[in-house]
C-alpha atoms as one frame of an Amber mdcrd trajectory, in Angstrom:
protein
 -22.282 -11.749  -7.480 -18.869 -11.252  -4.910 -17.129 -12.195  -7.868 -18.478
  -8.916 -10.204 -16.944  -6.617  -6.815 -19.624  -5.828  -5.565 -19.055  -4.598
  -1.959 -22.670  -5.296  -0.498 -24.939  -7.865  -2.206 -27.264  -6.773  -5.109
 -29.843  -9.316  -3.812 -32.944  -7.039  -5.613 -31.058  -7.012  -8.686 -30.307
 -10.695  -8.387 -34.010 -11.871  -7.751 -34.989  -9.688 -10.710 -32.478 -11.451
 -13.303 -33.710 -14.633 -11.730 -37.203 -13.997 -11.870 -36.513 -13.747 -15.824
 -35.459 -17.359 -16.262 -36.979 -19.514 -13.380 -38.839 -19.595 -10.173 -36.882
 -22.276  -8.825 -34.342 -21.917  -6.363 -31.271 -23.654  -8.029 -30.523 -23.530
 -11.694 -28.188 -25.630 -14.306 -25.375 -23.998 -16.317 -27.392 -22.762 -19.277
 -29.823 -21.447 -17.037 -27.134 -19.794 -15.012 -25.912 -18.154 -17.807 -29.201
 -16.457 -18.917 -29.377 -15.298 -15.502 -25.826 -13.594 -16.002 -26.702 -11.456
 -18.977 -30.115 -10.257 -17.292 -27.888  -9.548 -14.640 -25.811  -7.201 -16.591
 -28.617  -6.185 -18.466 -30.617  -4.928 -15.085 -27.367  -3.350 -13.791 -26.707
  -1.078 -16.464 -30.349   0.064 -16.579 -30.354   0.602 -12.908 -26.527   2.840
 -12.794 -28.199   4.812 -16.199 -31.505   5.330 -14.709 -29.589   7.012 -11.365
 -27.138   9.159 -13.482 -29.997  10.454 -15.415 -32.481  11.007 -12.867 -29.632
  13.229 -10.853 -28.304  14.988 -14.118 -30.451  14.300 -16.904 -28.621  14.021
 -20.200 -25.492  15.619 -19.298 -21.795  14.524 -19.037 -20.734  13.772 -15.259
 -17.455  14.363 -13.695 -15.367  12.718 -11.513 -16.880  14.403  -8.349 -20.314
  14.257  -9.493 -19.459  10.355 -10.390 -18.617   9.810  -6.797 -21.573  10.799
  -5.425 -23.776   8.663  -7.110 -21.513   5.706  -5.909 -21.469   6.778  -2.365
 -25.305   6.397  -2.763 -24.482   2.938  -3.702 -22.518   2.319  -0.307 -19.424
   1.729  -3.098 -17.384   4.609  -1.657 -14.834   5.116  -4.267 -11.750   7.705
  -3.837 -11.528  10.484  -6.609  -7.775   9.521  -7.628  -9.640   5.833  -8.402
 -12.350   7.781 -10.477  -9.898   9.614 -12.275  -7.556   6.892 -13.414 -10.196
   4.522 -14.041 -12.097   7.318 -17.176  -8.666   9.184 -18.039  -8.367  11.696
 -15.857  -9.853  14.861 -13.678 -10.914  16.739 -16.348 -12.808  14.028 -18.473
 -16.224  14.096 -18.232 -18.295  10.666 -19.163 -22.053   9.713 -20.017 -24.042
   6.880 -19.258 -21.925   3.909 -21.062 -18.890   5.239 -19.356 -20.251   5.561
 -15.830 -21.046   1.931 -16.410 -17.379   0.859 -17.674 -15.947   3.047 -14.738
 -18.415   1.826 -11.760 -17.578  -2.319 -12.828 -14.005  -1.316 -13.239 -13.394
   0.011 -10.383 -15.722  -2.669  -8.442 -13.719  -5.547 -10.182 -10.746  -3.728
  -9.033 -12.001  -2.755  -5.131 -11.787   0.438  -6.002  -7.788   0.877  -5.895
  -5.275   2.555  -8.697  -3.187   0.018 -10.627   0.307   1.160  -7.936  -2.059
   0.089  -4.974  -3.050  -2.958  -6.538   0.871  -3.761  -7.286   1.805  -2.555
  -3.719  -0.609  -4.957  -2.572  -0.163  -7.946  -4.236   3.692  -7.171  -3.789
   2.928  -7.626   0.089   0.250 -10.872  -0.710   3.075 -12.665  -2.751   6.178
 -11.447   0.453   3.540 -13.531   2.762   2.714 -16.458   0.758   5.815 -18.074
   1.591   5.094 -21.570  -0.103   3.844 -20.261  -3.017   0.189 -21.914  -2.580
  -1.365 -18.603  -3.765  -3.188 -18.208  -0.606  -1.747 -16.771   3.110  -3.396
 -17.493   6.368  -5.859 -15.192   8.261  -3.721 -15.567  11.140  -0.936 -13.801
   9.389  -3.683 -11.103   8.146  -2.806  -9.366  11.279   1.221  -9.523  10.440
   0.160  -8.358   6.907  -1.200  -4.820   7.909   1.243  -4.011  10.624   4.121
  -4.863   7.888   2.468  -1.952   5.979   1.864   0.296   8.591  -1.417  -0.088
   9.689  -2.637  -0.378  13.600  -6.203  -1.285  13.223  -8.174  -2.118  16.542
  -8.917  -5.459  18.157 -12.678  -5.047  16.921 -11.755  -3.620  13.558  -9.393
  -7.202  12.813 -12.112  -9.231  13.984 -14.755  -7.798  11.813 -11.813  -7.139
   8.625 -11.656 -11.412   8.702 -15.278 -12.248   9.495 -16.308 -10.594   6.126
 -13.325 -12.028   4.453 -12.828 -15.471   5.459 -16.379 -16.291   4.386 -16.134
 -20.201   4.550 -13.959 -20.128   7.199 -11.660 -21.709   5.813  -9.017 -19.534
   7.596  -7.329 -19.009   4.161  -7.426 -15.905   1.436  -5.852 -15.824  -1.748
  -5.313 -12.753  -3.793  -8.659 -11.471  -5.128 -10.033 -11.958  -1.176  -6.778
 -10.061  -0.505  -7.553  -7.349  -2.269 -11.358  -6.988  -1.593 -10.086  -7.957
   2.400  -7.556  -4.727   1.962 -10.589  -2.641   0.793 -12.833  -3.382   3.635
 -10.224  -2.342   5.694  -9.698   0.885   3.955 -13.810   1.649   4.592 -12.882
   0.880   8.183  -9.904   3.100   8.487 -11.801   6.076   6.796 -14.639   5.980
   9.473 -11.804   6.124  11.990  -9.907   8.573  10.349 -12.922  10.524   9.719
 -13.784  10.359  13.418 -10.493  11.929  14.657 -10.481  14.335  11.484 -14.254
  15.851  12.742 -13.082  15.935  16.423 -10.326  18.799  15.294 -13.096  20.412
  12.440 -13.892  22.587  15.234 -16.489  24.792  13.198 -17.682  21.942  10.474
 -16.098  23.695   7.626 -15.216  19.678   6.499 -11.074  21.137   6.850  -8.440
  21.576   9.370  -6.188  23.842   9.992  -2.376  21.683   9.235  -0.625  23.335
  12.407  -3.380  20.880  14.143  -1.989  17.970  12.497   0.577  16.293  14.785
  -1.773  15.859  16.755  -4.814  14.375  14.830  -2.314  11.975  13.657  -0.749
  10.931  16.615  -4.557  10.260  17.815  -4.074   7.593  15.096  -1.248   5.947
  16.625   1.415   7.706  14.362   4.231   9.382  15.961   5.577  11.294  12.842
   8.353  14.080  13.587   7.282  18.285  12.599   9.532  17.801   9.429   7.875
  15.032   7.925   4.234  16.505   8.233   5.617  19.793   7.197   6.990  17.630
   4.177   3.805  15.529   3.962   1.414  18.624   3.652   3.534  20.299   1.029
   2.288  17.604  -0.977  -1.135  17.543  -0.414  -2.086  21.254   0.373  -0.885
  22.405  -3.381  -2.787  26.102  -2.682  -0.523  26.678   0.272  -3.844  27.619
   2.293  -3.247  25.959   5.589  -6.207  23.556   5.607  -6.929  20.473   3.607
 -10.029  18.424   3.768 -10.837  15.031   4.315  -9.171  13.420   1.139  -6.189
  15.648   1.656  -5.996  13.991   4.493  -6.531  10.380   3.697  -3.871  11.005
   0.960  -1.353  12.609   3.444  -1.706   9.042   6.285  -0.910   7.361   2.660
   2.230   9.678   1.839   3.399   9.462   5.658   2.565   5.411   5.075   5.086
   4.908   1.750   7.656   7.282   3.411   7.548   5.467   6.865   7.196   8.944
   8.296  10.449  10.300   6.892  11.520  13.115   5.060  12.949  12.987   1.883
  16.389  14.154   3.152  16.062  11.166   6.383  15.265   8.730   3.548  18.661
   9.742   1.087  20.713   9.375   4.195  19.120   6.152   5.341  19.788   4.892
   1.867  23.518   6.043   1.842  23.860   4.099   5.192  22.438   1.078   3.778
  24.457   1.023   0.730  27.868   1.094   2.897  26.748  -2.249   4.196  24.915
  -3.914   1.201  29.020  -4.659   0.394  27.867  -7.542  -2.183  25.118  -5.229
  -4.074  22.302  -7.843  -3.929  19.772  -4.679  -2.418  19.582  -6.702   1.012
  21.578  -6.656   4.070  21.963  -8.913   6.963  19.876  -8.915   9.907  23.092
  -9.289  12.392  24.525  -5.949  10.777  21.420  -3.520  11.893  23.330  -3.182
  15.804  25.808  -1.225  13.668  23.215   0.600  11.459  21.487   1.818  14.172
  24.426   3.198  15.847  25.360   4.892  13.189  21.843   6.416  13.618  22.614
   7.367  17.080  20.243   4.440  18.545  21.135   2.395  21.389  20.612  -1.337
  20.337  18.851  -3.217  23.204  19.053  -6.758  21.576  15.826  -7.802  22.706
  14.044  -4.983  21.039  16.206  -5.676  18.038  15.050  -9.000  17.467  11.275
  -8.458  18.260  11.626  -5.523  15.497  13.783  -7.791  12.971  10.837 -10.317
  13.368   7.997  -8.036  12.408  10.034  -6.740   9.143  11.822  -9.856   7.712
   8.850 -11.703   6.744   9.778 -14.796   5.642  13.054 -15.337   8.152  15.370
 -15.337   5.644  18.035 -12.585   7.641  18.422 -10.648   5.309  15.996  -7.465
   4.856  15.735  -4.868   2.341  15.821  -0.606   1.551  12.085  -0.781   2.162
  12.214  -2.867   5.239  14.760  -1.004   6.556  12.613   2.021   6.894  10.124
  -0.144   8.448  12.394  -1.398  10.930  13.862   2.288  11.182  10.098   4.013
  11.580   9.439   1.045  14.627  12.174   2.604  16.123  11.275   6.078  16.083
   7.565   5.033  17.222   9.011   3.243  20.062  11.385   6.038  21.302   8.955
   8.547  20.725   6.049   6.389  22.300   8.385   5.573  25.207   9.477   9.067
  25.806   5.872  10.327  26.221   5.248   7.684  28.938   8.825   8.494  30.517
   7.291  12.662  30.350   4.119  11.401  31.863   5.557   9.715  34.851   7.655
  12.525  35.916   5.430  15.482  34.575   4.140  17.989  37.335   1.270  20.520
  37.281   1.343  24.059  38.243  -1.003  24.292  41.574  -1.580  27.852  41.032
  -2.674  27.600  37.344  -5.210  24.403  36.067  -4.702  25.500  32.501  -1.072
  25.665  32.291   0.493  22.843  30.372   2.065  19.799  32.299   6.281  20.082
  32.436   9.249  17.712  33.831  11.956  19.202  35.702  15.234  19.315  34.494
  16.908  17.335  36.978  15.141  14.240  36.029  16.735  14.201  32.198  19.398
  11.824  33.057  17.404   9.197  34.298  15.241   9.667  30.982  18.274   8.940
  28.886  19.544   5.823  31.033  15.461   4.431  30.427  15.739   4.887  27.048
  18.952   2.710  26.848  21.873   5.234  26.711  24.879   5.307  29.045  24.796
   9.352  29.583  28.312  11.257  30.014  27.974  14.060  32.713  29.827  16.466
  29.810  26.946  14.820  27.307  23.715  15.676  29.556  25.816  18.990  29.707
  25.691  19.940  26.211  22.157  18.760  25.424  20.585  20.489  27.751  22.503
  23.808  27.665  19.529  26.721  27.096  16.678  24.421  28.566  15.068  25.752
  31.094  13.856  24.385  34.349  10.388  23.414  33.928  10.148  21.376  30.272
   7.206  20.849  28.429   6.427  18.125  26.371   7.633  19.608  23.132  10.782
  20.528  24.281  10.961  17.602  26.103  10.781  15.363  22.740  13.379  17.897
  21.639  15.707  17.331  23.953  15.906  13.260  23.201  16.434  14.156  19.549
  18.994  16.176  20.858  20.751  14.170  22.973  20.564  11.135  20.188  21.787
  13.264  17.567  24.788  13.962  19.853  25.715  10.455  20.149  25.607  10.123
  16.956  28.114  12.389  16.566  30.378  10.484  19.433  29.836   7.255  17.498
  31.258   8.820  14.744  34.093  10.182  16.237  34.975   7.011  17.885  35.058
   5.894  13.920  31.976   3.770  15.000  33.551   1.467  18.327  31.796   1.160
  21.502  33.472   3.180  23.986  34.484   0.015  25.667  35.742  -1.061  22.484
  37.956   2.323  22.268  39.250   1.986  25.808  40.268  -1.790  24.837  42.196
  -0.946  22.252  43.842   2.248  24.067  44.810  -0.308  26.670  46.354  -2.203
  24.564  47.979  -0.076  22.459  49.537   1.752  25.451  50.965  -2.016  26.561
  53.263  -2.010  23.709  54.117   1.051  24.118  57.481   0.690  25.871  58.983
   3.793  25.857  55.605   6.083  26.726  56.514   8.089  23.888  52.863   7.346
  21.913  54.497   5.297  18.944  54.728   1.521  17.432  57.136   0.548  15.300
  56.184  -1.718  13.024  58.134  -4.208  14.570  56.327  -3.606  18.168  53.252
  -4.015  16.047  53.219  -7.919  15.006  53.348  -9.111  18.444  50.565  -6.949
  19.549  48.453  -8.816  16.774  49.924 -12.022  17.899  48.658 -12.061  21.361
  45.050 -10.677  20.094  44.593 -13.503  18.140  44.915 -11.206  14.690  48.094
 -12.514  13.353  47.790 -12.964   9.390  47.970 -16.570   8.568  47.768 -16.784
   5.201  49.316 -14.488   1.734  45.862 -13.675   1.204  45.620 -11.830   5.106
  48.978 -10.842   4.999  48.406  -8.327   1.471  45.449  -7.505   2.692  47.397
  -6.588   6.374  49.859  -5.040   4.287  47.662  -2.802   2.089  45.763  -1.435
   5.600  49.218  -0.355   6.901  49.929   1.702   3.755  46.982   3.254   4.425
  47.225   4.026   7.947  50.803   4.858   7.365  49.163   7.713   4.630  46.872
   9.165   6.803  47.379  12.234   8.660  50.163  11.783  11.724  51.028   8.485
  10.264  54.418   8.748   8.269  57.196   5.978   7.395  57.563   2.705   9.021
  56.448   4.237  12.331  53.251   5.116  13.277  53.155   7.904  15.614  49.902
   8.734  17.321  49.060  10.411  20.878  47.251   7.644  22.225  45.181  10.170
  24.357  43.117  10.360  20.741  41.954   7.233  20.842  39.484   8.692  23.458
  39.495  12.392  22.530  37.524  13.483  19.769  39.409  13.461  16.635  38.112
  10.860  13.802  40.739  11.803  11.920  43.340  10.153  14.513  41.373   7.376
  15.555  40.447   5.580  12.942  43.907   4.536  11.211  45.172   2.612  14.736
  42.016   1.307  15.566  41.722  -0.375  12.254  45.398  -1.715  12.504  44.264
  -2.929  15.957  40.580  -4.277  14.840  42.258  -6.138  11.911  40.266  -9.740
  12.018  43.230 -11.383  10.380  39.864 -12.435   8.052  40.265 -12.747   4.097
  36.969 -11.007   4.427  37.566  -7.574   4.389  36.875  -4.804   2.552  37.420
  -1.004   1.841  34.021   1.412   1.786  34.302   5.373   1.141  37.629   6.542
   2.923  38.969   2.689   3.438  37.275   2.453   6.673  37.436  -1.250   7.226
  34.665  -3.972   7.514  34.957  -7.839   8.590  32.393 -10.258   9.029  34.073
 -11.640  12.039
C-alpha cells in the first residue's frame, strides 16, 4: 500500500482485506481488486472508529486532527491540516477526517507551494529529462536547498527510499524521500530546541535563538532572525514553540538567511548585470558581484561555490541561485571567522566564567586569512572604539565592519582593483607631458593605441565617441580637454574617477553598454 502514502506499512489492515477474498499468498487482478475496496473499506472504519472513540460524535479541529495522526506515526504539520479541510477554523467529522488523512498521505503531508518547490528542484536535477535523478545526486539535492543533514541521517534518508536499489527515484519517491527527511530533521531540530527549553514549558525564549540555530549548522546574521521571528511570533511575546520554530528554519531556508532589505539590494545588483534580461547571469561575472558586496573573490572558493549552485553546468545561474551562492558565502566567512576567533582566543586566568576574547593586535592577520589585502588607514577605521580584549560578538562585528568598508573603497574606486587604479594612474600620468593633470583629446588616441584599445571599426568608434561626451559632461570634465587631478584616481572621489577610468578601460569592444549613470560594461 506505499502507493496510498502511507508512511509505515498497514500490514494488519492489509491481512484483514486479504483475509476477505483468499487465503493464498498471491492473487490475480480481479482478486486484487476486491482486496482494494476491503482495503478502503477497513481503513475508513478503523480512522472513524479512532475519531469517535477520542471525541465521540463531535466535529474535530485541526489540532485535535493532528493528534490522532501522530498516534498513527503520520506526523502531519498544522499548516498541512489546514489547507488540506479549508482552513484553521473549519472543523470536520468523520467523512472529512477520512478525505483529509488520504489527502494529505497521497500528498506526504506537504502544502501544494512545497510540493511545487519540490518538484521545481526534482525537474532542475533531472537533467536528461528521464523523470528520475540519481541517489547519488540526493545528497547535491538537499544541500542545493539548504539542508546539512548528517552522514547517518543520508544513509538512512536513501535506504528507505531507494527500495530496489535501483539507485534511482523519480518524483513520487522524491517527494515521499523529501518527507522522510523532514521526520528526520524535526527529531533533530527538536533535540536542539529541548536542550534551550530550559524549564519544559515546550517554548524558548527568541533572544536564545542565534544560537539554537547555529547548533544546526546555520550561521544567520541578528537582523535576519530578528526579521525571521517577526514572522512567526505574531503575539510579540518573546517565545515561540516548536512549530514556530520549524516554520522560522523554513522562512530563514526560502530567504537564504537574508533580510528583506539584503534581498532588494541583492536583486538591484543582479539586475545591473542581467544586461540581456533573460533572469540569469553568467557564472564568470560573480568576481565582480561579489566585490561589489565587499567580498574578496578567492577563485578557488568561487568555483567550488559556482559548482554547488549551477546545477546543471550551464554558467549561467539565476536570482534564486544567487542567494544561494551569496548565503555559502556568508556561512563560510562567518564559519571561518569563528575558527580564526578560536585559534587566537585567550581566557582570563583569574576568572573561569568569563567569556573567551582575542586581542586586538591580532585583527590584521584575521583580515589577511580571510582573503583581504588590509590598508594600515583601513584596520584604522574599523577598529576605532574596540577595545582591547574582543569577544566573539564583537569580534564577528568587526569583520562585518571591516567588509562593509571595502565595500565602500570598491565603490569609490568605481569598482577597479586597486592595482587596476594604480595602472591606469600610471598611465595616464605617462601622457601627461606637461604635469599639469590634463589630456587633450589629441594626447588621448595614442594612449589607446599603445593599450591595445584603439577603435577599429564605425561601430567602436560612435560608441568611443558617445563615452567621451559623457566623460566630457561630467563634473571637472569640460570641452575638448579633459582636466582631472590625477591624484583622484587614488583618492576617494567616485565622482572623479570614474569618467577617466572608463575612457582608459574602453575595450575598443562593440560590446558595450550603459547601466544607471553610464558606468560602462564590456565582456572583454
Amino acid at each position: 500500500m506505499t502507493f496510498l502514502g502511507y508512511r509505515h506499512q498497514p500490514t494488519e489492515l492489509t491481512a484483514q482485506a486479504v483475509k476477505m477474498v483468499t487465503t493464498y499468498s498471491a492473487v490475480e487482478f480481479s482478486d486484487f481488486l476486491k482486496v482494494f475496496c476491503h482495503f478502503c473499506d477497513c481503513e475508513e472504519e478503523k480512522m472513524k472508529k479512532i475519531m469517535t472513540d477520542e471525541y465521540g460524535e463531535e466535529n474535530i479541529t485541526v489540532a485535535e486532527m493532528r493528534v490522532l495522526m501522530d498516534r498513527e506515526r503520520e506526523p502531519f504539520f498544522p499548516w498541512a491540516i489546514a489547507e488540506t479541510i479549508g482552513g484553521y477554523e473549519v472543523k470536520v467529522d468523520g467523512d472529512g477526517f477520512v478525505l483529509a488523512f488520504r489527502d494529505l498521505r497521497l500528498h506526504c503531508g506537504f502544502t501544494k507551494d512545497e510540493r511545487e518547490e519540490l518538484e521545481g528542484v526534482f525537474e532542475k536535477f533531472d537533467q536528461d529529462g528521464s523523470g528520475n535523478v540519481s541517489t547519488d545526486e540526493m545528497r547535491r539535492v538537499l544541500h542545493y536547498m539548504g539542508f546539512n543533514p548528517s552522514e547517518e541521517m543520508f544513509i538512512s534518508l536513501v535506504k528507505a527510499v531507494d527500495t530496489d536499489g535501483s539507485g534511482e527515484i523519480d518524483v513520487g519517491e522524491f517527494l515521499t524521500a523529501m518527507r522522510i527527511y523532514t521526520e528526520m530533521q524535526c527529531e533533530q531540530f527538536r533535540a536542539v530546541f529541548n536542550k534551550f527549553d530550559m524549564d519544559g514549558s515546550g517554548e524558548i525564549d527568541t533572544t536564545e535563538l542565534f544560537g539554537c540555530i547555529k547548533q544546526l549548522g546555520w550561521y544567520p546574521t541578528k537582523a535576519s532572525i530578528d526579521e525571521a521571528v517577526a514572522h512567526v511570533d505574531k503575539d510579540g511575546t518573546g517565545e515561540i514553540n516548536f512549530d514556530e520554530f520549524f516554520t522560522l528554519m523554513q522562512y530563514l531556508r526560502k530567504t537564504e538567511g537574508f533580510t528583506k532589505k539584503e534581498i532588494h539590494e541583492f536583486k538591484g545588483l543582479f539586475l545591473k548585470f542581467d544586461v540581456d534580461g533573460s533572469g540569469e547571469i553568467s557564472t564568470l561575472e560573480l568576481g565582480p558581484v561579489l566585490r561589489n558586496l565587499g567580498y574578496p573573490t578567492s577563485m578557488n572558493l568561487q568555483l567550488g561555490l559556482v559548482a554547488e549552485v549551477d546545477v546543471d553546468g550551464s554558467g549561467e545561474i539565476d536570482m534564486g541561485e544567487l542567494l544561494k551562492l551569496l548565503r555559502k558565502y556568508r556561512n563560510h566567512e562567518l564559519q571561518k571567522t569563528e575558527v580564526l576567533f578560536n585559534e587566537h582566543k585567550k581566557r582570563d586566568p583569574d576568572n573561569e566564567d568569563a567569556e573567551p576574547y582575542c586581542e586586538k593586535e591580532v585583527l590584521a592577520m584575521v583580515i589577511s586569512e580571510l582573503g583581504w589585502e588590509p590598508t594600515e588607514k583601513m584596520l584604522v577605521q574599523s577598529s576605532r572604539g574596540m577595545k582591547d580584549k574582543i569577544q566573539f560578538e564583537e569580534f564577528v562585528y568587526f569583520v562585518q565592519r571591516y567588509r562593509d568598508m571595502e565595500l565602500v573603497e570598491f565603490q569609490n574606486r568605481a569598482g577597479f582593483s586597486e592595482g587596476e587604479v594604480e595602472f591606469y594612474f600610471n598611465t595616464f600620468s605617462s601622457y601627461d607631458r606637461d604635469g599639469g593633470g590634463n589630456l587633450s583629446l589629441k594626447e588621448l588616441m595614442p594612449l589607446l593605441t599603445e593599450l591595445g584599445k584603439e577603435p577599429k571599426t564605425v561601430i567602436q568608434r560612435d560608441k568611443l565617441t558617445t563615452l567621451l561626451a559623457f566623460s566630457m559632461a561630467w563634473p571637472k570634465f569640460s570641452g575638448n580637454v579633459m582636466s582631472i587631478d590625477p591624484t583622484c584616481l587614488i583618492g576617494t572621489s567616485l565622482s572623479t574617477l570614474k569618467p577617466i577610468v572608463m575612457v582608459l578601460a574602453w575595450p575598443g569592444s562593440e560590446d558595450v553598454h550603459f547601466n544607471g549613470v553610464a558606468t560602462m560594461e564590456s565582456s572583454s
